[in-house]
C-alpha positions in Angstrom: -170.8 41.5 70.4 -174.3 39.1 70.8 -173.6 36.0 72.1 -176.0 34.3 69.2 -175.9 35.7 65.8 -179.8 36.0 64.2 -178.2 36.1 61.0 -177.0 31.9 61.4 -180.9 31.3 62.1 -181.2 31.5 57.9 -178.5 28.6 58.0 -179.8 26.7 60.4 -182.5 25.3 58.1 -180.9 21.7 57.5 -179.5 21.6 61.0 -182.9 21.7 62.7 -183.9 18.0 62.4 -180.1 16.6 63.6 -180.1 19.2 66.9 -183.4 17.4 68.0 -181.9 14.4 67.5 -179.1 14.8 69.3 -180.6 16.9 72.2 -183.5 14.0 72.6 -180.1 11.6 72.8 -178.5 13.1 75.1 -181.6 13.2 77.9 -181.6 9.4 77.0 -177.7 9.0 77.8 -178.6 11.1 81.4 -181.3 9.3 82.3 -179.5 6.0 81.6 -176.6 7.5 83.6 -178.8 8.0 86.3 -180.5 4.4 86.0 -177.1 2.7 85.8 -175.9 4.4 89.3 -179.4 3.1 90.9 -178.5 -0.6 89.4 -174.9 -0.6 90.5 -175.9 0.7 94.0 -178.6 -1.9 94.5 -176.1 -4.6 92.9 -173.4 -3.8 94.7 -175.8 -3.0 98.2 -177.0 -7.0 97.2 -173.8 -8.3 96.9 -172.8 -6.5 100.5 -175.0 -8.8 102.3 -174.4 -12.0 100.8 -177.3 -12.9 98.7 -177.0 -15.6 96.0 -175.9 -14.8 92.0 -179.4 -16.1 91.5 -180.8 -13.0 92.6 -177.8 -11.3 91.3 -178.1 -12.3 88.0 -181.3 -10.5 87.3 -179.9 -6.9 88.2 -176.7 -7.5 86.4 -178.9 -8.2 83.3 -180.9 -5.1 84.1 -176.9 -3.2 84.1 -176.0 -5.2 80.9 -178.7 -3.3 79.4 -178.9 0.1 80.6 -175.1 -0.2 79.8 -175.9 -1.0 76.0 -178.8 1.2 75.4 -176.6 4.3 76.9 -173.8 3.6 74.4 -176.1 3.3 72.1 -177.6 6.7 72.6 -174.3 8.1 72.9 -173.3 6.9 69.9 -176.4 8.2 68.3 -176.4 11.7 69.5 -172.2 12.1 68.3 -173.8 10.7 64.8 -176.4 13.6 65.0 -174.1 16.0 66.3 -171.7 15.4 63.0 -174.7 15.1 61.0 -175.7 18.5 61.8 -172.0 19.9 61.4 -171.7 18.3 58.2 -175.0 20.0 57.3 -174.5 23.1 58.4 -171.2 23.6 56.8 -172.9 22.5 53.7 -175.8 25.0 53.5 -172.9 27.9 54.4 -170.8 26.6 51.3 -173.7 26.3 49.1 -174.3 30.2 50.1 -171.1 31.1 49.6 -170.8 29.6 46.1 -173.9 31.6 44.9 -173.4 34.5 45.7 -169.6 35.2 47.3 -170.0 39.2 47.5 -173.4 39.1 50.0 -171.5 36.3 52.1 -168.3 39.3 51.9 -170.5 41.4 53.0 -172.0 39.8 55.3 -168.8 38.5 56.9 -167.4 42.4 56.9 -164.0 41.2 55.1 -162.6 43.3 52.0 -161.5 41.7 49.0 -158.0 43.1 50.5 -158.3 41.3 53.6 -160.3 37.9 52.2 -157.2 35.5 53.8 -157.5 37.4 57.2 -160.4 34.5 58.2 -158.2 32.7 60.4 -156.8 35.5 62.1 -158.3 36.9 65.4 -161.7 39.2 65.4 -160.1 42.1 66.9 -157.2 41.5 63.9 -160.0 41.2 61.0 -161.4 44.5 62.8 -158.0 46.6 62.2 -157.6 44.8 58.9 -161.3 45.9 58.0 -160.7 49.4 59.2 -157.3 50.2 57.4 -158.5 48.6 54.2 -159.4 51.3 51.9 -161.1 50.7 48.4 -159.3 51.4 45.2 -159.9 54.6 42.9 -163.0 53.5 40.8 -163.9 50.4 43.0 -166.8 48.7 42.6 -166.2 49.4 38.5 
């Protein structure tokens, strides 16, 4: 068994645009990880030795912000990421409504098997392998 299927590539048309999305927002979230450490070291290395909330005020704005721009890129990139979901599932359906004997086919279930889905692979496997056709089948 692959660990990527080339098949899902003809599927993953109207996922493309969302993935970039939420790859590109997820950097963002890390490096605002990262920049949020720095500031609350530097704060808290400030407030250590005893300087004023004057000069504190500025770095806690700084935090404020990197705090508020991370959320927001994390709540962007779990928008993409059920964007892309949502569109993938969609495209499969779509397939699967036109034509459901290729997506039989391409899935490897029988028409004797076709409520085996949720079951384990190596169960579809046995299922697929004991099925036989019926006499005259395709008519």
């Amino acid at each position: 068994m692959k660990p990527f299927d080339p098949r899902l590539l003809r599927h993953a048309r109207a996922v493309r645009g969302y993935m970039v999305a939420a790859v590109v927002l997820g950097v963002v979230v890390t490096g605002m990880v990262v920049a949020q450490a720095e500031l609350l070291a530097r704060l808290l290395a400030s407030a250590a030795r005893g300087t004023g909330p004057a000069v504190l005020s500025s770095a806690l704005i700084a935090l404020l912000a990197v705090v508020a721009v991370r959320a927001a890129a994390a709540y962007g990139g779990e928008g993409a990421a059920l964007r892309a979901a949502a569109a993938g599932k969609s495209q499969l359906r779509t397939t699967l409504a036109a034509s459901p004997a290729d997506w039989m086919a391409w899935t490897r279930i029988s028409p004797g098997t076709c409520r085996n889905w949720c079951l384990p692979a190596w169960y579809r496997r046995r299922c697929w392998r004991r099925w036989r056709p019926p006499t005259g089948f395709p008519p």
